[in-house]
C-alpha positions as CSV (number, residue, x, y, z in Angstrom):
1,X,-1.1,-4.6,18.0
2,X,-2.6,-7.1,15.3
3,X,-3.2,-6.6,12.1
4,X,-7.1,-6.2,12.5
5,X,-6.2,-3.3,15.2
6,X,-3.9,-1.6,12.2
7,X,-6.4,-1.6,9.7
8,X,-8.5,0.1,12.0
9,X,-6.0,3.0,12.4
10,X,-5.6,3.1,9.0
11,X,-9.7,3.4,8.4
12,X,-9.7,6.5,11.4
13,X,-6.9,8.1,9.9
14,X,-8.3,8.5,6.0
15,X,-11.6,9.1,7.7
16,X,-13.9,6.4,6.9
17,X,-14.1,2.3,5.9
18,X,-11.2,0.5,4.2
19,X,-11.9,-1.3,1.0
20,X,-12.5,-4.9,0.9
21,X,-9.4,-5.7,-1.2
22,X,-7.2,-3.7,1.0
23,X,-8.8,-5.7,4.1
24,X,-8.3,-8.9,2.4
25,X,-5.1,-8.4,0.9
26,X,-3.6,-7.2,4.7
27,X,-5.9,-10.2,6.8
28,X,-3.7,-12.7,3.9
29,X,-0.8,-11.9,5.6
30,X,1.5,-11.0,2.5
31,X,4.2,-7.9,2.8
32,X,7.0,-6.9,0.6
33,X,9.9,-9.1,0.7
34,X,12.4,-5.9,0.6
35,X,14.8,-7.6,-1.8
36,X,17.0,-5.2,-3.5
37,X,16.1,-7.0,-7.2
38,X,12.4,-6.9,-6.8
39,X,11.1,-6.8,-10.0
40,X,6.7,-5.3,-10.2
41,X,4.5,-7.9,-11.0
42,X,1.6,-6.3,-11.7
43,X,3.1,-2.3,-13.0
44,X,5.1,-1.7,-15.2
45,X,8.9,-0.6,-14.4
46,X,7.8,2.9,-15.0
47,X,4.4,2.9,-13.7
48,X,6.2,0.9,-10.1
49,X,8.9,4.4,-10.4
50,X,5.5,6.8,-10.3
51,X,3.6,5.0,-7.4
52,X,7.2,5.1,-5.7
53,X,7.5,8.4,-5.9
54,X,3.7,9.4,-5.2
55,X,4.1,7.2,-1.8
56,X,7.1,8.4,-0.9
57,X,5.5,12.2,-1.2
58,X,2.6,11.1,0.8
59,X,4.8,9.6,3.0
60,X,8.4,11.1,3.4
61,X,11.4,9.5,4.8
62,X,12.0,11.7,8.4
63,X,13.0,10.3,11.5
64,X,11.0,7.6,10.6
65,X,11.0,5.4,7.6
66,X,9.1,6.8,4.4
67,X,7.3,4.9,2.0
68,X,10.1,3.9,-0.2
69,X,12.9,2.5,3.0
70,X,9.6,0.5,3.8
71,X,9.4,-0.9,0.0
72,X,5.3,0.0,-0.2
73,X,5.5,0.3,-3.6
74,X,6.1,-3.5,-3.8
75,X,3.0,-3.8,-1.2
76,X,0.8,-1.6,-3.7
77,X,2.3,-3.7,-7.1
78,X,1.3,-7.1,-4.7
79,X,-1.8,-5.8,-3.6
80,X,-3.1,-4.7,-7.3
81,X,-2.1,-8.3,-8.4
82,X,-3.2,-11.2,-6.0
83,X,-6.3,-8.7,-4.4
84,X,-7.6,-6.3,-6.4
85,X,-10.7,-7.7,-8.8
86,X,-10.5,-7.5,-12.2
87,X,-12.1,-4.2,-12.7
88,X,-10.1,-2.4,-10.3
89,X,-6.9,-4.0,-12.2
90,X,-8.1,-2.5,-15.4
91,X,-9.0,0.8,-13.7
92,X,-5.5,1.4,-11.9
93,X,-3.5,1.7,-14.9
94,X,-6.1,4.0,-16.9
95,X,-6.6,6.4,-13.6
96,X,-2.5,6.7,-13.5
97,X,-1.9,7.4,-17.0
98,X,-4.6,10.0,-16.1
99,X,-3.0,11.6,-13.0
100,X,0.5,11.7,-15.3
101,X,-1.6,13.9,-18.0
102,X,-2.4,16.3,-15.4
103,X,0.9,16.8,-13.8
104,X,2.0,17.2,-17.3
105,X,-0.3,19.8,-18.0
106,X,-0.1,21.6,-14.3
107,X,3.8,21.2,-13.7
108,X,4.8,20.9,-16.9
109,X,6.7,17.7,-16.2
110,X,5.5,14.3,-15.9
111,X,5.2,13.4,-11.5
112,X,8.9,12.0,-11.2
113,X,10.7,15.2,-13.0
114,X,8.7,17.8,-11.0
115,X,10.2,18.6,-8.2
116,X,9.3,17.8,-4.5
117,X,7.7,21.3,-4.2
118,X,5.7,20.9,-7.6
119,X,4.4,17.4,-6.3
120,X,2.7,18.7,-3.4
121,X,1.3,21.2,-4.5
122,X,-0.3,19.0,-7.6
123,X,-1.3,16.1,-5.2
124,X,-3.2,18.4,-2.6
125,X,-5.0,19.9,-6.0
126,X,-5.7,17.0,-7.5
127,X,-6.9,15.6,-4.7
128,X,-9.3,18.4,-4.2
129,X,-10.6,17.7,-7.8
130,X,-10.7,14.1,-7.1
131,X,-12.9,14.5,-3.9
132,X,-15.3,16.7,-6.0
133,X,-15.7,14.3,-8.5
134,X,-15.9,11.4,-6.2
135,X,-18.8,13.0,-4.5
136,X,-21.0,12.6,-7.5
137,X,-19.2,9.5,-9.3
138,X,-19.7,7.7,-6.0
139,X,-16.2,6.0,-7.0
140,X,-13.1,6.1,-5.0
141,X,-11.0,8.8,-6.4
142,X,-7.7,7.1,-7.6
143,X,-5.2,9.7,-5.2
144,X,-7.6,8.0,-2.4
145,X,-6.6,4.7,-3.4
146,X,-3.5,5.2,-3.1
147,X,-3.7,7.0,0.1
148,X,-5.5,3.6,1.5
149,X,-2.8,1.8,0.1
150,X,0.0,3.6,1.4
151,X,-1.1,3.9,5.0
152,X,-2.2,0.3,4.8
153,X,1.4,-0.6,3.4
154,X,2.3,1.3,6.5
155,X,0.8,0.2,9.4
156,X,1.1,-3.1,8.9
157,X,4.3,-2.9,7.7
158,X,7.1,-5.0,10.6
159,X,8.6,-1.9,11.2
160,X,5.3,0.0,12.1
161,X,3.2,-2.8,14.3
162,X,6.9,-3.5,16.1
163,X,7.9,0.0,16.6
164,X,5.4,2.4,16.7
165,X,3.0,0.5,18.1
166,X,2.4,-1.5,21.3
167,X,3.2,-4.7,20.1
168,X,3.8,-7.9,22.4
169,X,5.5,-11.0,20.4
170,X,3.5,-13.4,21.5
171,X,3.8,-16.1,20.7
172,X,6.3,-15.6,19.1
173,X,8.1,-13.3,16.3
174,X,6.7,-11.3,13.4
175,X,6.0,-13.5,10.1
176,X,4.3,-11.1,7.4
177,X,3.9,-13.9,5.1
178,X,3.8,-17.8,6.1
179,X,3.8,-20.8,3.6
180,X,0.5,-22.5,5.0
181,X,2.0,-26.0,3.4
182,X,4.7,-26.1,5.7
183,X,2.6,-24.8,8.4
184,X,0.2,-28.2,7.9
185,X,3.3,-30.2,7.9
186,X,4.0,-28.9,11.5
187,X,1.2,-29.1,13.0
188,X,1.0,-32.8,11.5
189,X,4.5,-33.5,13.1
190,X,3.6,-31.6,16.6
191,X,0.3,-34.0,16.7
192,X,1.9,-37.4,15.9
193,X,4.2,-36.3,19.2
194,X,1.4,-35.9,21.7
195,X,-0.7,-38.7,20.4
């Protein structure tokens, strides 16, 4: 499966079209280096432990890996840096400070101290409230956004195209990320051998 065929899962399973940042962002080829010292470039350190949690409840570790063994919180904090457009990196922060007022307010906790039951529960209901609003805003509700980011994160993730998917190395192994400079250099060295 390629990436274009992912992003199409993706779309069919939060039933409709995937944003343009997300599409370009994924078709770039950038995914999370994994490293155990990452540091968010884009959130803050506390902002990077919400969205970790909030994927990880959207998607769990089972027998599979969850959101944070797959390190999508770094894929969101990349994606919200190099991708999304200025207004949307204005919005992100302001709609997240938001969502953490109304778990305050409906758990009594902010989302990381509420417990796994609490943040269920307050995702499906704000989500609900989201969709309602989103209906006459005509703007993506932020719980959606992160949805599209998580399951983005996810299918396109090594572990999902290789695993999950039917997936045929050709031609040859998977590189999220490739240094296009050193790429040119290559193909500049292959083509002075055949000429």
């Amino acid at each position: 499966m390629n990436r274009r065929k992912a992003i199409q899962q993706t779309a069919y399973l939060l039933g409709g079209a995937v944003s343009a940042s997300i599409i370009t962002g994924v078709m770039s080829g950038c995914q999370p280096k994994g490293e155990p010292d990452w540091t968010p470039q884009f959130l803050t350190k506390e902002q990077a432990a919400t969205i970790g949690e909030i994927a990880e409840t959207i998607l769990p570790e089972t027998d599979t890996p969850g959101a944070k063994s797959l390190h999508l919180t770094e894929f969101i904090d990349l994606m919200l840096k190099e991708v999304f457009n200025g207004y949307e990196q204005l919005q992100f922060p302001r709609e997240l400070a938001k969502f953490e007022e109304e778990c305050q307010f409906f758990t009594g906790n902010n989302f990381i101290n509420s417990s796994p039951d609490e943040r269920q529960k307050f995702l499906v209901l704000h989500e609900k409230k989201e969709l309602t609003n989103q209906k006459q805003t005509g703007e993506k509700a932020f719980i959606s956004k992160i949805k599209e980011l998580v399951l983005t994160g996810y299918f396109t993730s090594e572990y999902a195209i290789t695993e999950l998917m039917n997936y045929n190395p050709i031609p040859t192994k998977f590189e999220g990320c490739v240094d296009i400079e050193g790429l040119a250099k290559i193909q500049v060295g292959i083509e002075g051998r055949s000429a």
